[in-house]
C-alpha positions in Angstrom: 0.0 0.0 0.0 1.6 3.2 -0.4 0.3 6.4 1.3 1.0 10.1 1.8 3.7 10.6 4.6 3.0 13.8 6.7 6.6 14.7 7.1 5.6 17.4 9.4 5.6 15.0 11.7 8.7 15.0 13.8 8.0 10.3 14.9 7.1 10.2 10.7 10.0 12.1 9.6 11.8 10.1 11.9 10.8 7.1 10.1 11.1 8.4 6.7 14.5 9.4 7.3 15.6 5.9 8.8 14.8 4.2 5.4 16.7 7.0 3.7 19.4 6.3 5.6 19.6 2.5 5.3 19.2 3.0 1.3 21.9 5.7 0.7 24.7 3.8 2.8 24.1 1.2 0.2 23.9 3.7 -2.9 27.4 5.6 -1.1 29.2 2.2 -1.1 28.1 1.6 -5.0 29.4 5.2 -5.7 32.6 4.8 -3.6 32.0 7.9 -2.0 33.3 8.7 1.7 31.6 12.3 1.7 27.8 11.8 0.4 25.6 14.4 1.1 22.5 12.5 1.1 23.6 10.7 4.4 24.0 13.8 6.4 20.4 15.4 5.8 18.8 16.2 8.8 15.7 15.3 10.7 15.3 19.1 11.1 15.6 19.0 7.1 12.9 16.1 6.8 10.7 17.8 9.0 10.5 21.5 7.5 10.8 20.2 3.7 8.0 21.6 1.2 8.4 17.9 -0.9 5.5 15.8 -0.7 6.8 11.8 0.1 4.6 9.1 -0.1 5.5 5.9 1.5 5.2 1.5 0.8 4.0 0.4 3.4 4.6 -3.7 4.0 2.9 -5.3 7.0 2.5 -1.2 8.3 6.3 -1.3 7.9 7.6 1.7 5.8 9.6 -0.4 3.3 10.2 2.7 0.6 9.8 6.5 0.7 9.6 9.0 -2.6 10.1 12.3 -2.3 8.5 14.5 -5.2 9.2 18.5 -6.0 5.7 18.7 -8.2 5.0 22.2 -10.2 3.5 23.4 -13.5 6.0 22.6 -15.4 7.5 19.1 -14.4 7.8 16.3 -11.5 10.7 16.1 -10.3 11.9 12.4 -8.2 13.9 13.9 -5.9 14.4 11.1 -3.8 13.5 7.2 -4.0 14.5 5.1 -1.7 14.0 1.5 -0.7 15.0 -0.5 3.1 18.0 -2.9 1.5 15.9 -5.6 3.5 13.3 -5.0 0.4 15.8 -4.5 -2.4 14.5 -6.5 -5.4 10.5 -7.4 -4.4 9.2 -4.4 -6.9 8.6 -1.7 -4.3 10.6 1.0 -6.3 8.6 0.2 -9.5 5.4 0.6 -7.7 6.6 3.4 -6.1 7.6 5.1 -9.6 4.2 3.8 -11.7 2.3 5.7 -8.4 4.1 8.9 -9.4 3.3 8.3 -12.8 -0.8 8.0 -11.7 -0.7 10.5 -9.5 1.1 13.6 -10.8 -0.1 15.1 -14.3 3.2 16.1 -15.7 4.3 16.2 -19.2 8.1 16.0 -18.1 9.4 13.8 -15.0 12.8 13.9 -13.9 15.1 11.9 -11.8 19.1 11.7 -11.4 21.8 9.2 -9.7 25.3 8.5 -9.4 26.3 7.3 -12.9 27.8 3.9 -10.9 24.4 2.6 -9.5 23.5 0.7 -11.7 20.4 -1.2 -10.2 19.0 2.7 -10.0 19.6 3.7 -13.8 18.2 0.1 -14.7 15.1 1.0 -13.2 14.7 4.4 -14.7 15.3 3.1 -18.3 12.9 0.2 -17.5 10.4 3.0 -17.0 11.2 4.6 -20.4 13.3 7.7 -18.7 16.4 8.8 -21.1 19.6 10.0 -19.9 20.2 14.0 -20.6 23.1 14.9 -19.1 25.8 13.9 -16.8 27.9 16.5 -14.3 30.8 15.7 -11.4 29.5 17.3 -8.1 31.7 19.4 -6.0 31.8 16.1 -3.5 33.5 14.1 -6.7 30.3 12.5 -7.5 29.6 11.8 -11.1 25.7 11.9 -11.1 23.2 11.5 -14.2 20.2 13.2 -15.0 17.0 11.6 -16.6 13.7 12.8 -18.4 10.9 10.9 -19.2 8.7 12.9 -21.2 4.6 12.2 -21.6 2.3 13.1 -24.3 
């Protein structure tokens, strides 16, 4: 089931940030990076962010968390993350075909490290194309993807 996650929140928030953190120690080992921003968000940041994340819930436990930046003129995946307990049963598909459903965009967009490779199979499964690439200032070569709708 997934469901709207009132990040407001401070024990939700709580939980949303645990899965991101699980998730992007995985991603920050596949990326060999030793300074990964994701990993030091805070709660603080969780809690007073304007995104909107919806959760899967398995069993009422919050298996995966997507965080969207919606406006007129694109959605924008900001985040997707998945518990590594949960890596591989679908939840990240289902979490991407929701967004799909549920946000009328003509453009969505997404981006990842260029080495995670079970992350860019996914988007290209779900018809996104790679538009660009860029090295960070933290020496992180990341990837940008569109997927664009009729």
């Amino acid at each position: 089931m997934i469901k709207k996650l009132e990040n407001k929140d401070d024990k939700i928030s709580t939980e949303i940030r645990s899965v991101f953190q699980e998730s992007y120690a995985i991603e920050a080992k596949l990326l060999n990076a030793s300074n990964f921003p994701p990993l030091k968000r805070s709660l603080e940041n969780y809690i007073i962010c304007g995104n909107e994340f919806f959760g899967f819930l398995k069993d009422n436990e919050l298996t995966g968390v997507v965080e969207i930046d919606h406006n007129k003129s694109f959605t924008h995946i900001q985040s997707l993350v998945v518990k590594p307990k949960f890596f591989r049963q679908g939840i990240a598909g289902k979490l991407i075909e929701f967004v799909f459903n549920s946000f009328n965009s003509k453009l969505f967009i997404v981006e990842t490290g260029v080495k995670n490779k079970p992350a860019i199979e996914l988007y290209k499964k779900y018809n996104f194309k790679e538009v660009k690439q860029w090295n960070t200032d933290h020496g992180i070569r990341k990837v940008l993807f569109e997927r664009k709708t009729k």
